[in-house]
C-alpha positions as CSV (number, residue, x, y, z in Angstrom):
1,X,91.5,128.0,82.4
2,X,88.7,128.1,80.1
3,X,87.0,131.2,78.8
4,X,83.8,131.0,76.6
5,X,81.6,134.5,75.7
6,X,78.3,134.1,73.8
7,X,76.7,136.9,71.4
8,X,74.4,137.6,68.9
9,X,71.3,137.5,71.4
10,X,68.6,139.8,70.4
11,X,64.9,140.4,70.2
12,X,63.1,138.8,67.2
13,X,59.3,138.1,66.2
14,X,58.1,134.5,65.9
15,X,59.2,133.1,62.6
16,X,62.6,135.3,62.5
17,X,66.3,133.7,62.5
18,X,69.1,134.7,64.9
19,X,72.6,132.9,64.4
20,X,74.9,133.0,68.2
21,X,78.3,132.8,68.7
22,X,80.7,131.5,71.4
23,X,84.4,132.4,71.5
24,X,86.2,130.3,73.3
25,X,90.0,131.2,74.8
26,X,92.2,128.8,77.2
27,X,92.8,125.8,77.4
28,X,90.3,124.0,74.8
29,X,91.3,120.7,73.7
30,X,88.3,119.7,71.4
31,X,85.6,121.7,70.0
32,X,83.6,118.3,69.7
33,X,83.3,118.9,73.8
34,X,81.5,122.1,73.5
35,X,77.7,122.5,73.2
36,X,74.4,125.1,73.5
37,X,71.9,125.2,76.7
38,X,69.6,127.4,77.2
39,X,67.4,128.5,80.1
40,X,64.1,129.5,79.6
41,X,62.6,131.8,82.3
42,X,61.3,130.1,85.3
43,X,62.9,127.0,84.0
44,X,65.5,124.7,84.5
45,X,68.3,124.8,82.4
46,X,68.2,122.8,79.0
47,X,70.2,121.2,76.4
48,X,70.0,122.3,73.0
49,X,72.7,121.4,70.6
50,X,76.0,119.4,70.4
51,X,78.2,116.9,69.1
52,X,77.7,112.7,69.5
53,X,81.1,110.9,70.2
54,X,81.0,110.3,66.0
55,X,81.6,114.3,66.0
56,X,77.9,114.2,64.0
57,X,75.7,117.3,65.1
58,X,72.9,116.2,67.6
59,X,69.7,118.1,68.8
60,X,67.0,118.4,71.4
61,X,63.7,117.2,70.1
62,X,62.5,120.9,70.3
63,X,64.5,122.5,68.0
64,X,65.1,119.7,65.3
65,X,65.3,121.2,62.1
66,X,64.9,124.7,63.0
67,X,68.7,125.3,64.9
68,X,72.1,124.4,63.8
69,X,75.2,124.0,65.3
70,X,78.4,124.5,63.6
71,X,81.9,124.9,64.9
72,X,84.1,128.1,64.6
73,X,88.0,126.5,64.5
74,X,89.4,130.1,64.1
75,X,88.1,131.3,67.6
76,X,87.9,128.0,68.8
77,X,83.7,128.5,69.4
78,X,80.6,127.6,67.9
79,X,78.1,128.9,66.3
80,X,74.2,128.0,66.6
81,X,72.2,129.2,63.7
82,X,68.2,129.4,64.9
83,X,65.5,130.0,62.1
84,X,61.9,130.1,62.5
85,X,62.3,130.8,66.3
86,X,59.1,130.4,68.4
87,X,58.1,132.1,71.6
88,X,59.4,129.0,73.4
89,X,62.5,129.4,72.1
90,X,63.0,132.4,74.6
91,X,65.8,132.0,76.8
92,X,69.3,132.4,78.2
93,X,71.0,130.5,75.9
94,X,74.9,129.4,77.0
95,X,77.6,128.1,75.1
96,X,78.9,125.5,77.6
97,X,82.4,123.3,77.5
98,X,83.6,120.6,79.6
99,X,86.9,119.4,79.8
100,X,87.3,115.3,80.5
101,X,90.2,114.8,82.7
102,X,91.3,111.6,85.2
103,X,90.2,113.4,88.3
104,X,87.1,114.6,87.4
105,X,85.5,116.5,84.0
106,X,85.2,120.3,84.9
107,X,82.7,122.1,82.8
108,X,82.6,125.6,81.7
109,X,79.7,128.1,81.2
110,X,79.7,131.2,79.2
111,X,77.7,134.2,80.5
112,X,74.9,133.8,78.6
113,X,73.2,135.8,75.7
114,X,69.5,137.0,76.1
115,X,67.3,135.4,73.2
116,X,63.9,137.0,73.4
117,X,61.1,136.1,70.4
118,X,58.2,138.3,70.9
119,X,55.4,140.3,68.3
């Protein structure tokens, strides 16, 4: 089993940074297989961050050079660092990890952690 808890969540104005964490516990072969989602309200969910198979950092379009992702080996998580967060950046964002296996990938959600950017 798999266990993955976001934090760091928070309500920021427009233009203010928030960094979130995932802790991750079980079973977790490869850090390279986690990555960030987030669901906006009303919305589907989204990707945000994570990791091509070359283990280089990869981004949605909409957050290009504002986020970062960066892993966290000691409590096997991640970290995703957001700067100049918009308005549209509110969301439940969710550290997510799937585990590739013969007999079908299982993936693995976090409970989410409340990112709200409002003046």
């Amino acid at each position: 089993q798999v266990q993955l808890v976001e934090s760091g969540g928070g309500l920021v104005q427009p233009g203010e940074s928030l960094r979130l964490s995932c802790a991750g516990s079980g079973s977790i072969v490869s850090l390279s297989n986690m990555d960030w989602y987030r669901q906006p309200p009303g919305k589907q969910r989204e990707y945000v961050a994570g990791f091509t198979t070359q283990d280089t950092a990869k981004y949605a379009d909409s957050v290009t050079g504002r986020f970062t992702i960066s892993k966290d080996h000691a409590r096997k998580g991640l970290y995703l660092q957001m700067n100049s967060l918009k308005a549209e950046d509110t969301a439940v964002y969710y550290c997510h990890y799937r585990r590739y296996q013969l007999n079908g990938n299982i993936d693995y959600w976090g409970q989410g952690a409340q990112v709200t950017v409002s003046s």
